[in-house]
N, C-alpha and C positions, 0 to 999 in steps of 0.2 A: 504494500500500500504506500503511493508516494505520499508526500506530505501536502500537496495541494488538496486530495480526496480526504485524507484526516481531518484537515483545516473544515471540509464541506461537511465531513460526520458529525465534527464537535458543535459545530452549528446546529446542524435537523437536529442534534439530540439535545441541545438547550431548547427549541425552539418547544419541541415536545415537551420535553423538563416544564418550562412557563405554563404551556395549555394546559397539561395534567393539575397543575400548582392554582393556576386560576390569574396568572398572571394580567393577562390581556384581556379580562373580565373588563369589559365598562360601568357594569351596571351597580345595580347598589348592594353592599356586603349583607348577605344573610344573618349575621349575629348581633348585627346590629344596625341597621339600614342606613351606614354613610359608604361611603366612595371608598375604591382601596386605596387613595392616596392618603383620606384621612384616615382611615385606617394604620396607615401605616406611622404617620404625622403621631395617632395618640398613642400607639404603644409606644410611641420613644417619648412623650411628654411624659406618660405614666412612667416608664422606665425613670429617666430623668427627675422626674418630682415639678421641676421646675426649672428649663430652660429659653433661653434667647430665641428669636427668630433668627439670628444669623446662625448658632450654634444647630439650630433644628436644620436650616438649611443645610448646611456643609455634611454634618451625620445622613441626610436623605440625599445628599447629591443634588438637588433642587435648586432652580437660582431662585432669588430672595422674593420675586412676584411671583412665582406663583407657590413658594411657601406661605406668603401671605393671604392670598385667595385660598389655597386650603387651611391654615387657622384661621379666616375671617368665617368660613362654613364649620369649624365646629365651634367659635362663638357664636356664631346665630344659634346652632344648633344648642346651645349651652349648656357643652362638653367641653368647652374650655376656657379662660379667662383669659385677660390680660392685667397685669398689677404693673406698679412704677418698681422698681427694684431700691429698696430703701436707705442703700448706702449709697448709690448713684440713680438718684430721679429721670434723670437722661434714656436710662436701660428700662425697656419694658421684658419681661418676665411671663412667661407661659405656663400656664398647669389645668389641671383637668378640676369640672367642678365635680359635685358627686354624682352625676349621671354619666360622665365622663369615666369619671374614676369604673365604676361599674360596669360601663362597657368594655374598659379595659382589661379589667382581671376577665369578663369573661370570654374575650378577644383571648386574652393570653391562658388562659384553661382551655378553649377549644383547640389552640396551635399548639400548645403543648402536645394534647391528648393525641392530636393527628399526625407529630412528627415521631410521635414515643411509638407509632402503629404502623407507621412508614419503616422507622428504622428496626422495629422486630421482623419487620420482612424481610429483612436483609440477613441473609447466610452469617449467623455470629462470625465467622474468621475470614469474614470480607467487610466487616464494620467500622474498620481502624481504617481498611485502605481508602473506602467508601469517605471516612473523613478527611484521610490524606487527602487524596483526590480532589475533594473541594476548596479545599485551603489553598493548594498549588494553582485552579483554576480561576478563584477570588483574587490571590495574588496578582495574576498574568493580568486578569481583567483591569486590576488596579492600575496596574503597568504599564498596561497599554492606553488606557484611557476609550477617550468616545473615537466611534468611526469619525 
């Protein structure tokens, strides 16, 4: 196999990886009926406790507008706030309120339960490689950046 046919494998097989994953979903998340950007936006707010809009930005990869249009919809949706940061007023501050918070643990109990049942599918002494594997690929990806 030369490496141009490789290159085209690694490709169909993310592409597949996302569709299986739900990556390319538009529509609205079943667990909780916002968008999977916000989705994604609150589990890192819930992670976090309380973060920047730059800091959410750069962790998502996202430039700063349409970071903003995804926490302006889950402020509307109020699942998340905005406070002044009290040692520097200048910095506004991100967190989740309690419907927020809620959705998030149950966001993060549902992907728990469904990677814990992905990876028991997996042959136990191809489980290390299977994480090898994706470190190396996350790496590259990092490395190489956007097309």
């Amino acid at each position: 196999m030369n490496d141009e046919f490789r290159a085209e494998l690694l490709r169909e097989l993310v592409r597949h990886m996302e569709r299986k994953l739900g990556v390319l979903e538009d529509g609205e998340m079943s667990c909780c009926g916002i968008s999977l950007a916000q989705c994604h936006a609150l589990v890192e707010i819930g992670r976090a406790g309380s973060i920047s809009l730059i800091e959410l930005s750069k962790l998502l990869d996202l430039d700063n507008s349409t970071m903003s249009r995804t926490v302006n919809n889950l402020v509307n949706g109020e699942m998340a706030e905005r406070a002044l940061d009290p040692s520097d007023r200048r910095y506004v501050t991100i967190s989740l309120t309690g419907s927020g918070k809620k959705a998030f643990e149950e966001i993060e109990a549902n992907m728990n339960l469904y990677f814990k049942k992905i990876f028991a599918a997996i042959p136990a002494e191809k489980q290390e490689q299977v994480l090898d594997s994706l470190n190396i690929l996350l790496a590259a990806i990092t490395q190489t950046g956007c097309c």
